[in-house]
N, C-alpha and C positions, 0 to 999 in steps of 0.2 A: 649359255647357248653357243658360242664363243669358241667355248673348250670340245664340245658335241660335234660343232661343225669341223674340227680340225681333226679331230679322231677318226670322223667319216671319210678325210679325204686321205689320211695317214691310208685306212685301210683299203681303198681303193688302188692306192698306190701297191702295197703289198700284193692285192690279188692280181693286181694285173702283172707285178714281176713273178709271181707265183705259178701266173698261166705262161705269160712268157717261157720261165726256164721249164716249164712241163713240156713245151713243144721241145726246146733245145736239148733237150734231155730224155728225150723219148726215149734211147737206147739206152739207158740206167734205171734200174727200177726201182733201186735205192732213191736215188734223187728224183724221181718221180713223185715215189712216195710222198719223200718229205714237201715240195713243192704242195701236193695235193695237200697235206695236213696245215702248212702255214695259209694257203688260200684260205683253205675252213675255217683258223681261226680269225684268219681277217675278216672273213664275208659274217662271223658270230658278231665280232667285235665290233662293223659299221654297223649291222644291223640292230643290234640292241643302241646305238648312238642314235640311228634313223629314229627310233621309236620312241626314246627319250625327247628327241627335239621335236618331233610331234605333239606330244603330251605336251610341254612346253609352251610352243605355238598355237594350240587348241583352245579358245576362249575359255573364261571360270563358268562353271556350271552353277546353274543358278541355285540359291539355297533352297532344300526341300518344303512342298509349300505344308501349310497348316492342314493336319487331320481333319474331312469331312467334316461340317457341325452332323450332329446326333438329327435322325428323321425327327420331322415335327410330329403331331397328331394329326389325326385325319381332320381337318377343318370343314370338310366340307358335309361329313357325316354330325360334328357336331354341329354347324349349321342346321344341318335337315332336321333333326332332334329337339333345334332350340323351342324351348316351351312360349316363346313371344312368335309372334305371327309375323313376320318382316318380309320389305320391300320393299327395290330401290324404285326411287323416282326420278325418271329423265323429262326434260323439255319435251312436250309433243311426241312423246310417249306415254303408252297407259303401263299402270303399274306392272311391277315386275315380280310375282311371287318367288322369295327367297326359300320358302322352306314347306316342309309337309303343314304346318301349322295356319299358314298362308293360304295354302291353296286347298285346305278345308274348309277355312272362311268363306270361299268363294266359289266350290264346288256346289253343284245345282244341291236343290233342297235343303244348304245351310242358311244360304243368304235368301232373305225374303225379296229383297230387291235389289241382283245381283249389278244394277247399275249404278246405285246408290253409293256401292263399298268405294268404287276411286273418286268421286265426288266427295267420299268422308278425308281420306289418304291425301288429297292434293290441298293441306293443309301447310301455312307454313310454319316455318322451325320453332319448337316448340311444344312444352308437355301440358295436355285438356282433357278432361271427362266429355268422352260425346256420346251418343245413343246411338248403338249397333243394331241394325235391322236385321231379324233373324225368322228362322221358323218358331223361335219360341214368342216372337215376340220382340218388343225392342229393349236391349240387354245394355245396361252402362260397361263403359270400356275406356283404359288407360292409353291414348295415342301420343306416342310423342317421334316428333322428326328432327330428322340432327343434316344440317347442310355443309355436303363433302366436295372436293376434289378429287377426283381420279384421272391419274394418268392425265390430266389437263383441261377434262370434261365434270362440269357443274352437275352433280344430283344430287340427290338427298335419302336418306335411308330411313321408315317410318315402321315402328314397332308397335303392332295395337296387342293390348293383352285383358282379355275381358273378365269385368271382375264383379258383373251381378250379384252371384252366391256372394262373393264373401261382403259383399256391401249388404244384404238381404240379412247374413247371419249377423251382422253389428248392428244394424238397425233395429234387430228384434231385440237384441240383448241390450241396449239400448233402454229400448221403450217399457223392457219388463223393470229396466233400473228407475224409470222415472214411474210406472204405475207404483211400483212399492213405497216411490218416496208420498207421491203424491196422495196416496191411500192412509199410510202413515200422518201426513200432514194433514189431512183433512178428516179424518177420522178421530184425531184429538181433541178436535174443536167439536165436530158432531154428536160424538157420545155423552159430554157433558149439559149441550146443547137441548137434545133429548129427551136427558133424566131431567132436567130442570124443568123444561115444558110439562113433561108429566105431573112432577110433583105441585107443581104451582096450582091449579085448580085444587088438588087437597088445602092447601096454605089457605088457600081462599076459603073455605068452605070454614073452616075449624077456626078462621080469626086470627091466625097468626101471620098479622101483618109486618111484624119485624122481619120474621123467615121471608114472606112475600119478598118486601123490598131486599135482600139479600139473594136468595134467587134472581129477582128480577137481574140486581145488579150482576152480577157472575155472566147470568145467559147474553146479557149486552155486552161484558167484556170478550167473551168467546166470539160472539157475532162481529165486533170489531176487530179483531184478533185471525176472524176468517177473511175480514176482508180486505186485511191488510197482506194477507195470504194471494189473495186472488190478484191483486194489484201489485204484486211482487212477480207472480207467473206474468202476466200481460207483457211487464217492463222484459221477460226472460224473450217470450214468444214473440212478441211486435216490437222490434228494437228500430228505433227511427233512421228515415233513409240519409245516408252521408252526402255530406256538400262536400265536394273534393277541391283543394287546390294544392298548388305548392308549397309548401312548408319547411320554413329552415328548423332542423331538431333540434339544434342547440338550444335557438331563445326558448323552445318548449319546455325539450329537458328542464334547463334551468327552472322555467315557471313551475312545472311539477316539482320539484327540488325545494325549492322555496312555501309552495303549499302543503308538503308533509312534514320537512323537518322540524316543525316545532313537535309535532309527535312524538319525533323518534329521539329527539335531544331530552324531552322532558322524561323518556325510560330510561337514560344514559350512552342512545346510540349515532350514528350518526347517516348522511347519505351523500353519497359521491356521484356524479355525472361524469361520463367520459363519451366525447363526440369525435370520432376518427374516420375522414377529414373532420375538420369544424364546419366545412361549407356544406356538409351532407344536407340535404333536403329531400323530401317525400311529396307527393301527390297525394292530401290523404285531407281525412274531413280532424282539423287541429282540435278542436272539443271533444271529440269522441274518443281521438286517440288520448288524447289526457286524461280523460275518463276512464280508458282502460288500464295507463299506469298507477292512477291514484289508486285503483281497485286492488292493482294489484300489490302497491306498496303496504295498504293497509291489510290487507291477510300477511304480509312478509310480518307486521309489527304484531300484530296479535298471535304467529307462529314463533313470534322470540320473545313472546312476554315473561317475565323470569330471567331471563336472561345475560350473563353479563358483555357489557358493551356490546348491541347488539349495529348489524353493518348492514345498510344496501346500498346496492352497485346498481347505478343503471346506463348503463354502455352501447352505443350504436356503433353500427361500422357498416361494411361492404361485405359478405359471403363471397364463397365463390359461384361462377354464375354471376357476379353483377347483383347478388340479391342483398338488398337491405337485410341486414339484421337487428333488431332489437333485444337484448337480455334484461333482465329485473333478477337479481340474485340476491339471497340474504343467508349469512352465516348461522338458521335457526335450526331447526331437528330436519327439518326436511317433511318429503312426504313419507310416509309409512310404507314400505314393500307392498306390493298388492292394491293399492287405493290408486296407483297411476290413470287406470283409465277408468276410474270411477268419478278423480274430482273437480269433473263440467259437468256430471251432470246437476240439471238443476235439483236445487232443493237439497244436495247430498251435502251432509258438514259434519265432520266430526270433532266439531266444537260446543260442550255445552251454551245454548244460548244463539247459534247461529243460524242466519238464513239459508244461508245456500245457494245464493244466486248469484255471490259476486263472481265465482270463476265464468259460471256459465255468461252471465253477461258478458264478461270480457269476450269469450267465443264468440257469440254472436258478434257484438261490434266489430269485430277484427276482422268475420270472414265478411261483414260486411263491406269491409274498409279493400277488402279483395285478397287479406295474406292468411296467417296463417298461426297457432299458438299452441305451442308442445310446452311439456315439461321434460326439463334432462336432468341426469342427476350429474351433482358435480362430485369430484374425487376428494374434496375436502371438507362435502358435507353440507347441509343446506337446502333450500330450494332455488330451482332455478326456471324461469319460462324463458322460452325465447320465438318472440314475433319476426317474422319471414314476410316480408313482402317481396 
C-alpha cells in the first residue's frame, strides 16, 4: 500500500512539472508535445496506483452465500387433501377446520348435531373410539389430539377419521368365522346325538339291551361333551370383571416362570424372564394377567412339541409412548401364513384335539384389563404376541 502511495505522489509530481514546462514552452511545439505525452503517462501511471490502493482499502467481500434450498411442496394443498379431518384447538376458541375433510364433517346436513362435533374435539390429548353424530346415524370414529406449541401459544391439533365401514366389514367377517366354527362344533355333537335317539326305541322294542346300554352311553357322552362346549363359550363370552391394582411385574413374571417351567424342562426346554426397569409396575387385575401368560405359555409348549430344546421368552419393558409392553415369544413353527387374523377367534384351533378358546380368552382378558394383544412375526421364526397397555 506503501509502494502505491508513493508512485501516486512520483506522478503528481511529474504532471505537474509536465504542465509547468507546457506553459513555459508554449513557443516550442516540440517540447510541448513531449510535455503533453509524459503528463499522460503520469496522469496513466497514478491513476492505475489510485485504483489499486482502492481495491486494497475496500473491505473483503463476503463469501458467496449458499444456493436457494429447492421450493418445498405445496403444504397447504396437501393439507386440504389430507384424508383425516383436522383441527386446531385454541383456549376459548371454537374449533378451527383445517382442511376440506373437516369442514364436511361440519357442513349443514353431514352433522346431525352440528354442536355436538366441538363438544366431541375438546377432548384431551390422546388416541379414543368415540361415536360421531351424523345423518347416517351415529358412526364410530378414530379421534386422536396431540398438544403443541406454536410460535409461544398452547393449542392442540385433533384428527378424527371415521371408520364404521371398516369396523361393520370386520365384524361381519368376524361373526361368519365364529358361526362356522360354532356350527361345526355343535353339529358334531348333534348328529350323533340324534341318530342315537332315534335308534334307541328300535333297541328297545327288539330286546337288545346291550345295544340299549351302549347307545345310551355314547348319547350321554356327546351330551356331556356338548356341554362342556357350552361352558367353554360362556368362559369366552362373560370373562369376569378385573380388580385393578398396582402391580410390580417382576415378582409376577417370576410366579408365572416358576408355574410353567416344569413343563417346559420336562420336553427339554427352558423359560427366561426379562423385566426392563425391574421396578416396572402395572395397574392391572394380577390373576388375570397370569392367566393370560400361563395361557399363552402353554399354546407356545404344545406349538414346540417335537421339538429340540424348545425357548420362551417373556420380557416387559416401556414402548414408546410411555406404553408398557409385554412379549411371550417362543423359538416354535410359528403361526401359519394366512391364520393371523383367524387365531382369536373362539373355538378356531388347528390342533388335533384342541379347544380353541385359549387365544380368544386371553383377548378378552386383556381388552378387559384395558390393553391390548397382537401377534408379530419375528425374523428368526417363531411366535410371538405382544400385550400393549
Amino acid at each position: 500500500m506503501a509502494f502505491e502511495r508513493t508512485r501516486i505522489a512520483l506522478a503528481a509530481l511529474v504532471l505537474a512539472a509536465s504542465t509547468a514546462g507546457a506553459g513555459a514552452w508554449a513557443d516550442s511545439p516540440r517540447l510541448l508535445v513531449a510535455c503533453g505525452l509524459v503528463g499522460s503517462l503520469a496522469a496513466v501511471a497514478g491513476w492505475g496506483s489510485l485504483t489499486r490502493l482502492a481495491r486494497l482499502a475496500r473491505p473483503p467481500s463476503p463469501p458467496p452465500a449458499d444456493p436457494p434450498p429447492p421450493p418445498r411442496p405445496d403444504l397447504d394443498a396437501a393439507l386440504e387433501h389430507a384424508p383425516l379431518a383436522l383441527w386446531r384447538l385454541a383456549a376459548g376458541r371454537p374449533p378451527l377446520a383445517l382442511n376440506a375433510a373437516a369442514r364436511r364433517l361440519a357442513a349443514p346436513g353431514r352433522a346431525a348435531e352440528p354442536g355436538a362435533l366441538p363438544a366431541l374435539l375438546d377432548a384431551a390429548p390422546g388416541r379414543r373410539v368415540v361415536m360421531l353424530p351424523t345423518e347416517h346415524g351415529q358412526e364410530r370414529a378414530v379421534l386422536a389430539v396431540s398438544a403443541l406449541t406454536v410460535q409461544g401459544e398452547a393449542w392442540r391439533l385433533a384428527a378424527l377419521a371415521p371408520i364404521e365401514s371398516e369396523l361393520e366389514t370386520e365384524a361381519l367377517a368376524a361373526w361368519r368365522q365364529l358361526v362356522q366354527v360354532l356350527t361345526h362344533e355343535i353339529m358334531n355333537s348333534l348328529t350323533p346325538i340324534a341318530s342315537l335317539a332315534a335308534s334307541a326305541p328300535a333297541l328297545l322294542e327288539a330286546g337288545e339291551h346291550a345295544e340299549l346300554q351302549a347307545a345310551l352311553a355314547a348319547l350321554a357322552r356327546r351330551a356331556a361333551h356338548l356341554q362342556g362346549f357350552v361352558e367353554r363359550y360362556r368362559s369366552v363370552s362373560q370373562p369376569p370383571a378385573p380388580t385393578l391394582a398396582d402391580t410390580p411385574l417382576l415378582p409376577l413374571l417370576q410366579a408365572v416362570q416358576r408355574l410353567v417351567t416344569p413343563a417346559w424342562e420336562a420336553a427339554g426346554g427352558s423359560v427366561a424372564v426379562n423385566v426392563e426397569p425391574p421396578s416396572l409396575a402395572l395397574r392391572t387385575d394380577a390373576a388375570q394377567l397370569e392367566q393370560v401368560l400361563i395361557n399363552l405359555a402353554q399354546n407356545a409348549l404344545q406349538a414346540c412339541a417335537g421339538r429340540p430344546a424348545p425357548r420362551l421368552q417373556i420380557e416387559a419393558g416401556l414402548s414408546r409412548g410411555a406404553r408398557l409392553r409385554l412379549t411371550v415369544a417362543d423359538n416354535g413353527p410359528g403361526v401359519a401364513p394366512g391364520l393371523e387374523s383367524r387365531i382369536f377367534t373362539p373355538f378356531f384351533t388347528t390342533r388335533d384335539g384342541g379347544s380353541g378358546v385359549g387365544l380368544a380368552v386371553v383377548r378378552q382378558l386383556v381388552h378387559g384389563l384395558g390393553g391390548t394383544v397382537r401377534h408379530a412375526r419375528r425374523p428368526g421364526g417363531g411366535a410371538c404376541f405382544v400385550l400393549t397397555f
